[in-house]
Biopython code that builds the backbone (N, CA, C, O; Angstrom):
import numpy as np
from Bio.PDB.StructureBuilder import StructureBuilder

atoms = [
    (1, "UNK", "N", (-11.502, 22.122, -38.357)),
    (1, "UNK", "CA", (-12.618, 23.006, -38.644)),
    (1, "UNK", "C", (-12.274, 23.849, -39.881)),
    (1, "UNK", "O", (-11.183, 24.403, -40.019)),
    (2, "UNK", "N", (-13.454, 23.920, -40.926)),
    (2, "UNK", "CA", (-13.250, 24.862, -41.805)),
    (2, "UNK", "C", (-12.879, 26.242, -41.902)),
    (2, "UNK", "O", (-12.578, 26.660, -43.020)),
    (3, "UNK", "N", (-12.849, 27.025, -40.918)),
    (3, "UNK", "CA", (-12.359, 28.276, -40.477)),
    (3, "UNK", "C", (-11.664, 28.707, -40.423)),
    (3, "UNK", "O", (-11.804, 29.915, -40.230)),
    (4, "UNK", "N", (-10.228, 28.143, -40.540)),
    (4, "UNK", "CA", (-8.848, 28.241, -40.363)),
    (4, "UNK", "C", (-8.469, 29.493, -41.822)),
    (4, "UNK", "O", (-7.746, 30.488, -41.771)),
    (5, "UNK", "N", (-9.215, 28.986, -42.930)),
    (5, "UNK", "CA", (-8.809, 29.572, -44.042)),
    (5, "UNK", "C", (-9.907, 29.930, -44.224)),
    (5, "UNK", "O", (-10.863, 29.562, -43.541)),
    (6, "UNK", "N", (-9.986, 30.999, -45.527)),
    (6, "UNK", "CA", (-10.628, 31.577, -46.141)),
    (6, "UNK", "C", (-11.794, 32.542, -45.476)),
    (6, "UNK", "O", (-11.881, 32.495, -44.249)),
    (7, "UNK", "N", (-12.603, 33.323, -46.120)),
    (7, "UNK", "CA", (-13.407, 34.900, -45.947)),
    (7, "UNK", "C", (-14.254, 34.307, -44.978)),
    (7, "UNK", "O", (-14.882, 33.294, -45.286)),
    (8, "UNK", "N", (-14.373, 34.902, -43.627)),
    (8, "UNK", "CA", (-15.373, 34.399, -42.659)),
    (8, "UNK", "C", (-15.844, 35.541, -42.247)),
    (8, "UNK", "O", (-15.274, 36.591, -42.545)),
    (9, "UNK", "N", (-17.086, 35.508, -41.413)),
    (9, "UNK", "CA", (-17.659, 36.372, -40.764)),
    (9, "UNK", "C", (-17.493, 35.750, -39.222)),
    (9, "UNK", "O", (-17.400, 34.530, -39.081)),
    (10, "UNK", "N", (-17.455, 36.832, -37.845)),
    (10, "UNK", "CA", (-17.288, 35.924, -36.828)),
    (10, "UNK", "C", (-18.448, 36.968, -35.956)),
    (10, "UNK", "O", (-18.481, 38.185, -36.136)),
    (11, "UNK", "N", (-19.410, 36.194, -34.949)),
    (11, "UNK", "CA", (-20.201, 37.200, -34.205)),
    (11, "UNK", "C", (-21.824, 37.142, -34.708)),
    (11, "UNK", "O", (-22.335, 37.179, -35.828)),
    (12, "UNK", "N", (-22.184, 37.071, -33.832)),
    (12, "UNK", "CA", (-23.922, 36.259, -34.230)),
    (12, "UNK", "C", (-24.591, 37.574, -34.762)),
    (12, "UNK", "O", (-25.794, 37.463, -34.994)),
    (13, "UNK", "N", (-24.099, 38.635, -34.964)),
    (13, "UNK", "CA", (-24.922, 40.226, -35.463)),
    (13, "UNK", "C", (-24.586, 39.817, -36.797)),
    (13, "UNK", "O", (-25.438, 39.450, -37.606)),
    (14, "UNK", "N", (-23.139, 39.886, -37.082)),
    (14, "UNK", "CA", (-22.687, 39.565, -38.287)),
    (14, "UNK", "C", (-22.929, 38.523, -39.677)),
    (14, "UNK", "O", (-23.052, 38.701, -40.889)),
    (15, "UNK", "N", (-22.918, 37.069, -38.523)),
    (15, "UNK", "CA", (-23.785, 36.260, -39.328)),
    (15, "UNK", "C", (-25.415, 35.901, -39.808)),
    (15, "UNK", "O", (-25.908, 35.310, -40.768)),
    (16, "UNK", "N", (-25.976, 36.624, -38.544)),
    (16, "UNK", "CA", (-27.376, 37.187, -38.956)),
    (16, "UNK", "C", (-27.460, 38.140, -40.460)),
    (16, "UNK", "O", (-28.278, 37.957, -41.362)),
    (17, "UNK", "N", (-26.384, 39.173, -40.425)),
    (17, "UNK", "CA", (-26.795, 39.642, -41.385)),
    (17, "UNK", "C", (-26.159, 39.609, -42.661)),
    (17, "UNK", "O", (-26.360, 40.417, -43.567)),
    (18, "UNK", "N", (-25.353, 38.599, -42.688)),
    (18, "UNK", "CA", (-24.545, 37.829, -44.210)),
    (18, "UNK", "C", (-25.733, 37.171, -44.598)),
    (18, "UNK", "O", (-26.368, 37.367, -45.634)),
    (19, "UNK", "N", (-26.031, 36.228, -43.519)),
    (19, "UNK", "CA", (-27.629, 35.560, -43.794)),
    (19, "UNK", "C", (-28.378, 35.963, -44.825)),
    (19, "UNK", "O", (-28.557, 35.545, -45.969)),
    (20, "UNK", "N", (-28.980, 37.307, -43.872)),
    (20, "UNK", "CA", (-30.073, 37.847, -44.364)),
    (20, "UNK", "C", (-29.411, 38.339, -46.061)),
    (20, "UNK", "O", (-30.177, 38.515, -47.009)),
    (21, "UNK", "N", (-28.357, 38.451, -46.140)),
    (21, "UNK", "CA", (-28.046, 39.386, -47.298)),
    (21, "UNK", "C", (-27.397, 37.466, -48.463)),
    (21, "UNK", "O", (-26.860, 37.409, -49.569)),
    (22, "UNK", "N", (-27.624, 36.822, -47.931)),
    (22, "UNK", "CA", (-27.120, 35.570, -48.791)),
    (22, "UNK", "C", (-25.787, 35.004, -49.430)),
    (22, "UNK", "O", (-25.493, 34.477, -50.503)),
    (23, "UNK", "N", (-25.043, 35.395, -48.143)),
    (23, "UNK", "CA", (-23.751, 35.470, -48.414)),
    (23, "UNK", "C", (-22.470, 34.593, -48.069)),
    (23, "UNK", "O", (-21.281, 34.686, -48.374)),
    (24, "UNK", "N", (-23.548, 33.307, -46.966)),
    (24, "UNK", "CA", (-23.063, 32.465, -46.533)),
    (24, "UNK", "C", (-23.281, 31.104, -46.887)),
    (24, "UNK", "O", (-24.311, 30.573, -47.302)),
    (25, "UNK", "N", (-21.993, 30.548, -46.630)),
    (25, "UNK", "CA", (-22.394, 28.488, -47.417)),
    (25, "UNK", "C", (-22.005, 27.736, -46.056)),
    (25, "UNK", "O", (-21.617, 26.568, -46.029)),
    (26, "UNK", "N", (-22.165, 28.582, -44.896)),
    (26, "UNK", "CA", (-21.837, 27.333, -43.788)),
    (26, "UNK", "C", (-21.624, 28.323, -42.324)),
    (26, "UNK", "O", (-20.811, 29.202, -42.037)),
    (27, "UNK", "N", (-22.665, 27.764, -41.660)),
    (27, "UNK", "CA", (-22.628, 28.586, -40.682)),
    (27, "UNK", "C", (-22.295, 27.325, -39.493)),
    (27, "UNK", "O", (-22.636, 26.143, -39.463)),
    (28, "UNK", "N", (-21.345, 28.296, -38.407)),
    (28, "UNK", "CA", (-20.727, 27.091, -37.405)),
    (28, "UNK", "C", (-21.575, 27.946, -35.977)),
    (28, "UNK", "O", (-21.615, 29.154, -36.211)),
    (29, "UNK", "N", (-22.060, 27.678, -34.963)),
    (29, "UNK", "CA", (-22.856, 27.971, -33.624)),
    (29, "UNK", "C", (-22.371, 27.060, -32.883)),
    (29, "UNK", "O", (-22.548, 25.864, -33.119)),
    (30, "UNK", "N", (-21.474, 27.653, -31.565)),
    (30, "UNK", "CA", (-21.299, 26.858, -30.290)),
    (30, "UNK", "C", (-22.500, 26.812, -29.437)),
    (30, "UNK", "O", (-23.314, 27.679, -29.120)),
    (31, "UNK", "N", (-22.360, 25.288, -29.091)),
    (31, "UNK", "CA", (-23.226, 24.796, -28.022)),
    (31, "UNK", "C", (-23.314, 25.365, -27.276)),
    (31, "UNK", "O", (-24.537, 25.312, -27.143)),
    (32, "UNK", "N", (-22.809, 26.315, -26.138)),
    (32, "UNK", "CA", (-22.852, 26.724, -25.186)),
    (32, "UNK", "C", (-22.963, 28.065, -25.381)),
    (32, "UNK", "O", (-22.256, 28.720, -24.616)),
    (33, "UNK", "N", (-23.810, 28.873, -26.378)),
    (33, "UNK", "CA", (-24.081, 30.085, -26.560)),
    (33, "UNK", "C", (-26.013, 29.986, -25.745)),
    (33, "UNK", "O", (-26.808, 29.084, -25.479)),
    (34, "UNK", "N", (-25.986, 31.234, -25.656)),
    (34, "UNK", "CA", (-27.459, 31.411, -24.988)),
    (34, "UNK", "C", (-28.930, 30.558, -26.242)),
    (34, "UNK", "O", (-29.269, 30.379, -27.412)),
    (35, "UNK", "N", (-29.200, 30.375, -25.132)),
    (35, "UNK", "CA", (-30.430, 29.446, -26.297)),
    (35, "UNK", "C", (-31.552, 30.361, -27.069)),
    (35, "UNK", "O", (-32.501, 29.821, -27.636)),
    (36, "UNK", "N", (-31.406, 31.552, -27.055)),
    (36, "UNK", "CA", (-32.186, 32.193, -27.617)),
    (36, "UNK", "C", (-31.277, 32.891, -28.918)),
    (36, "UNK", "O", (-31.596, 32.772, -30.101)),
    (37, "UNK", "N", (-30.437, 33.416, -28.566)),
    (37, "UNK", "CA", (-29.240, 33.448, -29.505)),
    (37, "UNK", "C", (-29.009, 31.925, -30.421)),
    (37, "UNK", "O", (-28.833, 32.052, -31.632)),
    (38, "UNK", "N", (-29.012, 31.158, -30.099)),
    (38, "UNK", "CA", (-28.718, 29.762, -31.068)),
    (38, "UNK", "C", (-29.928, 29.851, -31.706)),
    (38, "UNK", "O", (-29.757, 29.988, -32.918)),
    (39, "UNK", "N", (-31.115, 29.828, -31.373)),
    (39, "UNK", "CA", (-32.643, 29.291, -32.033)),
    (39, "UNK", "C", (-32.216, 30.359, -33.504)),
    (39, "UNK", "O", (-32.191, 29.977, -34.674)),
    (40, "UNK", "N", (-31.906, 31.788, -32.979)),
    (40, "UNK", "CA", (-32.014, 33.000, -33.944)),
    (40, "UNK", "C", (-31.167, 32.625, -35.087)),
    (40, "UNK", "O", (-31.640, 32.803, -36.210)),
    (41, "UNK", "N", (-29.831, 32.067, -34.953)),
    (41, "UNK", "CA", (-29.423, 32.284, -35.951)),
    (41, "UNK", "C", (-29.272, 30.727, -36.717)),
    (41, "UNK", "O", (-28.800, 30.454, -37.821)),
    (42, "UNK", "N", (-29.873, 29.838, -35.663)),
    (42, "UNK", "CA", (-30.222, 28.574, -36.660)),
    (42, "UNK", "C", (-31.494, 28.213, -37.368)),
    (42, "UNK", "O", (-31.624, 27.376, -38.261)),
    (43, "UNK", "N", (-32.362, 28.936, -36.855)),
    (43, "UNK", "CA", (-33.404, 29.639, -37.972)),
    (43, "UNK", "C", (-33.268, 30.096, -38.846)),
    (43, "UNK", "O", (-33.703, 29.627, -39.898)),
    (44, "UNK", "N", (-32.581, 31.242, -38.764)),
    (44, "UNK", "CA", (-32.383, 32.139, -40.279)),
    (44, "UNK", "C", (-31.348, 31.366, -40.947)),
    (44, "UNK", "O", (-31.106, 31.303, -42.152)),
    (45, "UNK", "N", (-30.789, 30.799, -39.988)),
    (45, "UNK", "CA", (-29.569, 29.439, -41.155)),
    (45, "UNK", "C", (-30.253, 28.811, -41.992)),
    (45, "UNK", "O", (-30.017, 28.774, -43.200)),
    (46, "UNK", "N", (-31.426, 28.104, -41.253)),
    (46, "UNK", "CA", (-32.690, 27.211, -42.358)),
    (46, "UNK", "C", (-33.070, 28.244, -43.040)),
    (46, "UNK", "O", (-32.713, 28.191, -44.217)),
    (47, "UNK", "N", (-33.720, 29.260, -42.715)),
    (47, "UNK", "CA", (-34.739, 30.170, -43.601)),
    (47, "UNK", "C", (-33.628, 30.597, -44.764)),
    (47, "UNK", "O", (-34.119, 30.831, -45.869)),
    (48, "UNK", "N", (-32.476, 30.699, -44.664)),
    (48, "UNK", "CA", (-31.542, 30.697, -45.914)),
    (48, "UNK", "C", (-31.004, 29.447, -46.565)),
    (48, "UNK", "O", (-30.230, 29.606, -47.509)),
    (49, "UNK", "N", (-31.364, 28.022, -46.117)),
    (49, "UNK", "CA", (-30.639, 26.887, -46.813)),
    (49, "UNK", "C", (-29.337, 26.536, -46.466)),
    (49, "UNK", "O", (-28.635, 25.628, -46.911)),
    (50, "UNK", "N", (-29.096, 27.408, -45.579)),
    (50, "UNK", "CA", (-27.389, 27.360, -45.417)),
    (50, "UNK", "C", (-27.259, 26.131, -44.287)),
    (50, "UNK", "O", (-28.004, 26.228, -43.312)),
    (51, "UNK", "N", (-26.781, 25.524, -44.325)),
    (51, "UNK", "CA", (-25.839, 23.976, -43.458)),
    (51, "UNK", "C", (-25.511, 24.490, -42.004)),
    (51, "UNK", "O", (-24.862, 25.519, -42.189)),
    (52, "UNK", "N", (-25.635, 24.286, -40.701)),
    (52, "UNK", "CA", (-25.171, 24.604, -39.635)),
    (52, "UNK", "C", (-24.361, 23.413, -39.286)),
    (52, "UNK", "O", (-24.456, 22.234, -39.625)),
    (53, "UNK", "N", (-23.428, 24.135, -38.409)),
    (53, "UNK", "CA", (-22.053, 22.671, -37.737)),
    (53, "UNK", "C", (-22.020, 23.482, -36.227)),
    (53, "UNK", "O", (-22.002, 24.690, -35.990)),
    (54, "UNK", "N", (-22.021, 22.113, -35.163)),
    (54, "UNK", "CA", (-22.416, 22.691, -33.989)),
    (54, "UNK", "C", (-21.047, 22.378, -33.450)),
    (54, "UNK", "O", (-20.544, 21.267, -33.618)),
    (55, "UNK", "N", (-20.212, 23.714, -32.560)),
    (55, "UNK", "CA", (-19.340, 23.707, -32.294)),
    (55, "UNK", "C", (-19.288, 23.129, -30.871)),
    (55, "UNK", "O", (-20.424, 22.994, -30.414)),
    (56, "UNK", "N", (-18.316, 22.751, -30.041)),
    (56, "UNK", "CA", (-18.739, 22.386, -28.750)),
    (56, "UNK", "C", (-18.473, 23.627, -27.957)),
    (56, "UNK", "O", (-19.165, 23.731, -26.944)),
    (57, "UNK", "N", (-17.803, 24.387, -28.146)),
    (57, "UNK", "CA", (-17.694, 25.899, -27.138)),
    (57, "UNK", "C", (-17.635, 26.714, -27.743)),
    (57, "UNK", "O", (-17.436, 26.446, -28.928)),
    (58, "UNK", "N", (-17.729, 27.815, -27.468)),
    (58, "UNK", "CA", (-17.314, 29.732, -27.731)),
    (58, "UNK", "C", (-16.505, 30.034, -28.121)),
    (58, "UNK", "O", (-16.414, 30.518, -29.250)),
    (59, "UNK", "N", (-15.262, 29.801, -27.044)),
    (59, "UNK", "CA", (-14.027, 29.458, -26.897)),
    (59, "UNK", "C", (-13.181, 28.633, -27.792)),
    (59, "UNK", "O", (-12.194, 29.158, -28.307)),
    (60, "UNK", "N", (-13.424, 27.592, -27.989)),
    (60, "UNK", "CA", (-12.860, 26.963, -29.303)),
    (60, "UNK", "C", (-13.279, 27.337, -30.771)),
    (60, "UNK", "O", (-12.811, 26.907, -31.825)),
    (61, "UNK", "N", (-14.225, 28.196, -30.573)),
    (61, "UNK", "CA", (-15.026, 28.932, -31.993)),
    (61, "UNK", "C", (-14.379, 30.179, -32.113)),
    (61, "UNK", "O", (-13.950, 30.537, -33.210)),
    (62, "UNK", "N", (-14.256, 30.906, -31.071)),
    (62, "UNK", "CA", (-13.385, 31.922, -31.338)),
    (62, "UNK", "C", (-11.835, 31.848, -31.959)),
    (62, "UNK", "O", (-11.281, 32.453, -32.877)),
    (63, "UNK", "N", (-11.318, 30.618, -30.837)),
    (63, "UNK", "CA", (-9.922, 30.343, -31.296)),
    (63, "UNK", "C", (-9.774, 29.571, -32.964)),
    (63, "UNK", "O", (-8.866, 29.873, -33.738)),
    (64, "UNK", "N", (-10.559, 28.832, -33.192)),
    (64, "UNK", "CA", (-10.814, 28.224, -34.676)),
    (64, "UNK", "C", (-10.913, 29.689, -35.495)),
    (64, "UNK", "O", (-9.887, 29.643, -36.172)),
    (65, "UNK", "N", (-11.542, 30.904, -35.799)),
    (65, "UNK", "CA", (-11.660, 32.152, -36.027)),
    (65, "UNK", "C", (-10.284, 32.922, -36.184)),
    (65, "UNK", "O", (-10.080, 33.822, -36.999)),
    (66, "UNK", "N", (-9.258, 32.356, -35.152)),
    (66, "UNK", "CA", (-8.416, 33.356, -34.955)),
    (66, "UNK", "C", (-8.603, 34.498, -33.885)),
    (66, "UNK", "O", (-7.679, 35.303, -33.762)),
    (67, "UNK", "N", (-9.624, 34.618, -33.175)),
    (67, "UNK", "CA", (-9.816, 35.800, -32.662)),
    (67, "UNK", "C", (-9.356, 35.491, -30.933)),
    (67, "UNK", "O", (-9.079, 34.397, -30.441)),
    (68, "UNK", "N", (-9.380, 36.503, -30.419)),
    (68, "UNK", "CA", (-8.865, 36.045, -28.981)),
    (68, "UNK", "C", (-9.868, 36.422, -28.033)),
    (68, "UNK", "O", (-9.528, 36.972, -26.985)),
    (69, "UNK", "N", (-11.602, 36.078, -28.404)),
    (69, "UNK", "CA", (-12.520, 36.409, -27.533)),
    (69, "UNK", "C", (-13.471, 34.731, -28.094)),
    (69, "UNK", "O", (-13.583, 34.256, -29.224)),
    (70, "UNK", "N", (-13.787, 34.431, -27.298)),
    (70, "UNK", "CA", (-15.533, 33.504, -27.764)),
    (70, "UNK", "C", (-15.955, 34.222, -28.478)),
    (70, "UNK", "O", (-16.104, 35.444, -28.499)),
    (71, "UNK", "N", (-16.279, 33.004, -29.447)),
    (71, "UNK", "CA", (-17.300, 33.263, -30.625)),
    (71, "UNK", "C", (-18.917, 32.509, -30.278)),
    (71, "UNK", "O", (-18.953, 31.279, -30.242)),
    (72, "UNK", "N", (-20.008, 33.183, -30.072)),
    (72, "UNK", "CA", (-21.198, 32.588, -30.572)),
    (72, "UNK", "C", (-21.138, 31.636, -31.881)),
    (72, "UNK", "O", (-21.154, 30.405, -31.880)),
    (73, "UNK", "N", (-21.053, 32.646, -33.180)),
    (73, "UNK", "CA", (-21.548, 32.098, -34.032)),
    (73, "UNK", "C", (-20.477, 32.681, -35.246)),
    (73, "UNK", "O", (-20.073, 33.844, -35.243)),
    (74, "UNK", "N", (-20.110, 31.714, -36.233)),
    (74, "UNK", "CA", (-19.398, 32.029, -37.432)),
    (74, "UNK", "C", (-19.794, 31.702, -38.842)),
    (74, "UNK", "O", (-20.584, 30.785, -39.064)),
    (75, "UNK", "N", (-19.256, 32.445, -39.828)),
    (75, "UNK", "CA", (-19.884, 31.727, -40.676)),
    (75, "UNK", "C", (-18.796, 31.906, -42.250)),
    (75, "UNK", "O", (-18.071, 32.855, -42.552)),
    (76, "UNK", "N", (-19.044, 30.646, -42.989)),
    (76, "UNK", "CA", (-17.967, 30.754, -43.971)),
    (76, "UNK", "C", (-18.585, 31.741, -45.159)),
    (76, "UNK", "O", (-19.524, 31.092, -45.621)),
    (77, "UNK", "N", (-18.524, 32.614, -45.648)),
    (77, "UNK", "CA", (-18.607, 33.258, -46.807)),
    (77, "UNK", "C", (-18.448, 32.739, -48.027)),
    (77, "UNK", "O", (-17.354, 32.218, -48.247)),
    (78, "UNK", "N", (-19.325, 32.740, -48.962)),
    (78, "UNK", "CA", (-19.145, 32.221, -50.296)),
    (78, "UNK", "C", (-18.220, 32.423, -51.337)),
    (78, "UNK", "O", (-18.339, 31.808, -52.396)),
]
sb = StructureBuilder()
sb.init_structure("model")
sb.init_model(0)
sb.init_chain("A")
sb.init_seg("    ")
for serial, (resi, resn, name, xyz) in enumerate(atoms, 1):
    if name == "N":
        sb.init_residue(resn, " ", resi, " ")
    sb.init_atom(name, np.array(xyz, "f"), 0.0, 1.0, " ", f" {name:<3s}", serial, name[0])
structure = sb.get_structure()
């Protein structure tokens, strides 16, 4: 996974609002996040052009991140 390195954002508030501000080239969303939470930020993924990659868990999104909680949603920074 691309995440390992370089400027990321981690947390579906966060990548909502890199989004909104155009700051992202690749946004990653685990499967197993709430489906209303996924629609949100793979919408505004399209409504910005930006590429989504569907993770298979939280848990492995978090740990890909580095972080030691589930991740919803991440995203690579430009």
């Amino acid at each position: 996974m691309e995440l390992s390195g370089g400027a990321k954002v981690v947390g579906t508030k966060a990548v909502l609002r890199a989004l909104k501000d155009n700051r992202l080239k690749l946004v990653f969303v685990a499967n197993d996040v709430d489906t209303f939470l996924y629609a949100s930020v793979v919408r505004a993924a399209e409504a910005a052009g930006v590429p989504v990659q569907r993770v298979p868990a939280m848990k492995e999104l978090g740990k890909a991140c580095g972080v030691e909680v589930a991740a919803a949603a991440a995203g690579l920074l430009k």
